[in-house]
C-alpha positions as CSV (number, residue, x, y, z in Angstrom):
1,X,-18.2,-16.6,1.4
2,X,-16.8,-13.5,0.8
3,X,-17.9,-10.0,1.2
4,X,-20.1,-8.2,3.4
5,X,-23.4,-9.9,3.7
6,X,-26.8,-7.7,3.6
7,X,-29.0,-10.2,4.4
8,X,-29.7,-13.9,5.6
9,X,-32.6,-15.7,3.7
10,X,-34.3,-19.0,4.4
11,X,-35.0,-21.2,1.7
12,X,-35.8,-24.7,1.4
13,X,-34.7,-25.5,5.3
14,X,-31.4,-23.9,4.0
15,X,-30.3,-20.6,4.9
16,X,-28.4,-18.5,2.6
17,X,-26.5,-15.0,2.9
18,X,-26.9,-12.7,0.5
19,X,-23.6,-10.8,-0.5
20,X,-23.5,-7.4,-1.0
21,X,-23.6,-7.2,-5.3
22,X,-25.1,-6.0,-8.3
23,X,-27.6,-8.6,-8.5
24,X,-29.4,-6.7,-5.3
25,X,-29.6,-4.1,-7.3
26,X,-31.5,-6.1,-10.1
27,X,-35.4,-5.0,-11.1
28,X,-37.5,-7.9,-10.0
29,X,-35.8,-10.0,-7.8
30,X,-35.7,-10.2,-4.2
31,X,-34.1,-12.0,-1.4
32,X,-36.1,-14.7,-1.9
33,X,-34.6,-15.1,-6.0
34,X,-31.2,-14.1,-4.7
35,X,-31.5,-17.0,-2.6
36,X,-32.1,-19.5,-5.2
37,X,-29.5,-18.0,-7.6
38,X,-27.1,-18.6,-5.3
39,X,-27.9,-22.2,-4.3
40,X,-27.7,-22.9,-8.0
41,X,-24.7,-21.4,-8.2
42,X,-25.2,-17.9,-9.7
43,X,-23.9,-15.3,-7.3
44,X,-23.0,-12.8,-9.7
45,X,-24.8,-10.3,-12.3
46,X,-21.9,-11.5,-14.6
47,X,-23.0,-15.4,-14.3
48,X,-26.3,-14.2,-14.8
49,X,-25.9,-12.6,-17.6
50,X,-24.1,-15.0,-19.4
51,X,-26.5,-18.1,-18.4
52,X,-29.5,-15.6,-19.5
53,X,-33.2,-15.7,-17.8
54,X,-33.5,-19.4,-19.3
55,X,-30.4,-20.9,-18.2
56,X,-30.3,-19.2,-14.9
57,X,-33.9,-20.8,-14.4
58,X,-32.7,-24.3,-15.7
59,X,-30.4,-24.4,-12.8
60,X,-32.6,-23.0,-10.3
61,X,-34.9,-25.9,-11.0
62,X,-31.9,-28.7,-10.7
63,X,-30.3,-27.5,-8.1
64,X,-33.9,-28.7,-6.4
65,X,-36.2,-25.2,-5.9
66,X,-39.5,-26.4,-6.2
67,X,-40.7,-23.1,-8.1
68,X,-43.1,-22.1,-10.4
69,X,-42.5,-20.2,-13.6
70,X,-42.9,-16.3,-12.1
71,X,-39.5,-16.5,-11.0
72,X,-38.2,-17.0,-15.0
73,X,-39.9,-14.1,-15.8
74,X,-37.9,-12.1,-12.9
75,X,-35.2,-13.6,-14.1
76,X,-36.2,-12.1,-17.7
77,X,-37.4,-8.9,-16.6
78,X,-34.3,-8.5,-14.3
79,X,-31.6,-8.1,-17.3
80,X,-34.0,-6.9,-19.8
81,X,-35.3,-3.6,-16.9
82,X,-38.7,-4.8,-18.0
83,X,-41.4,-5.6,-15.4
84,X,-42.2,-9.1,-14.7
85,X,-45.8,-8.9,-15.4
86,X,-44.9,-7.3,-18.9
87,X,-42.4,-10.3,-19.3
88,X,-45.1,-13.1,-18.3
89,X,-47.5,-11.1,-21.3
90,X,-45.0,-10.4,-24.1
91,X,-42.8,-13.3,-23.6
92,X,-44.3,-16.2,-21.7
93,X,-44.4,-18.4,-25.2
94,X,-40.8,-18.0,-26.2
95,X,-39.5,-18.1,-22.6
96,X,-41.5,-21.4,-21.8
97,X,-40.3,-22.7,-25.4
98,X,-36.8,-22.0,-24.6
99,X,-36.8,-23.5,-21.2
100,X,-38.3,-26.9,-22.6
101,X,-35.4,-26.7,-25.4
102,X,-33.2,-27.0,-22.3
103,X,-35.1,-29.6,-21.0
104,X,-35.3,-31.7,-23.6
105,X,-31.3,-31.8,-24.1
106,X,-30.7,-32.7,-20.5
């Protein structure tokens, strides 16, 4: 991996550096969520971006986190600056539709 690494994080017997990157700097997520973005492959604020909250949290489920939903509404809250609890209110219905949209395709 390239870069400078701020942090190492354990996840799922797995340990995972955290590069130094925008997605640090994100509202809402953690080195915990860092963690999981990267073992499903999303290691960038660019990638997240263009996967969105949904698709992000698609992967994060098949790469094999066993999570629960509060990580999709980080994931929301995190490129919409809104707070995740505000997310789980306003949103939870059209996020949780989305995600089974995505679900039921695969």
């Amino acid at each position: 991996m390239s870069g400078r690494c701020t942090a190492a994080v354990r996840l799922n017997d797995n340990w995972y550096l955290i590069p130094t990157s925008r997605i640090s700097a994100l509202s809402n997520l953690g080195s915990k969520s860092q963690a999981m973005l990267l073992a499903a492959g999303i290691s960038s604020v660019d990638r997240l971006r263009e996967l969105g909250s949904v698709g992000a949290f698609s992967r994060v489920k098949a790469s094999g986190a066993n999570v629960s939903v509060n990580p999709l509404w980080a994931l929301e809250g995190a490129l919409t600056d809104l707070p995740w609890q505000q997310v789980a209110r306003e949103h939870r219905l059209s996020l949780l539709l989305a995600f089974e949209a995505i679900v039921g395709e695969a």
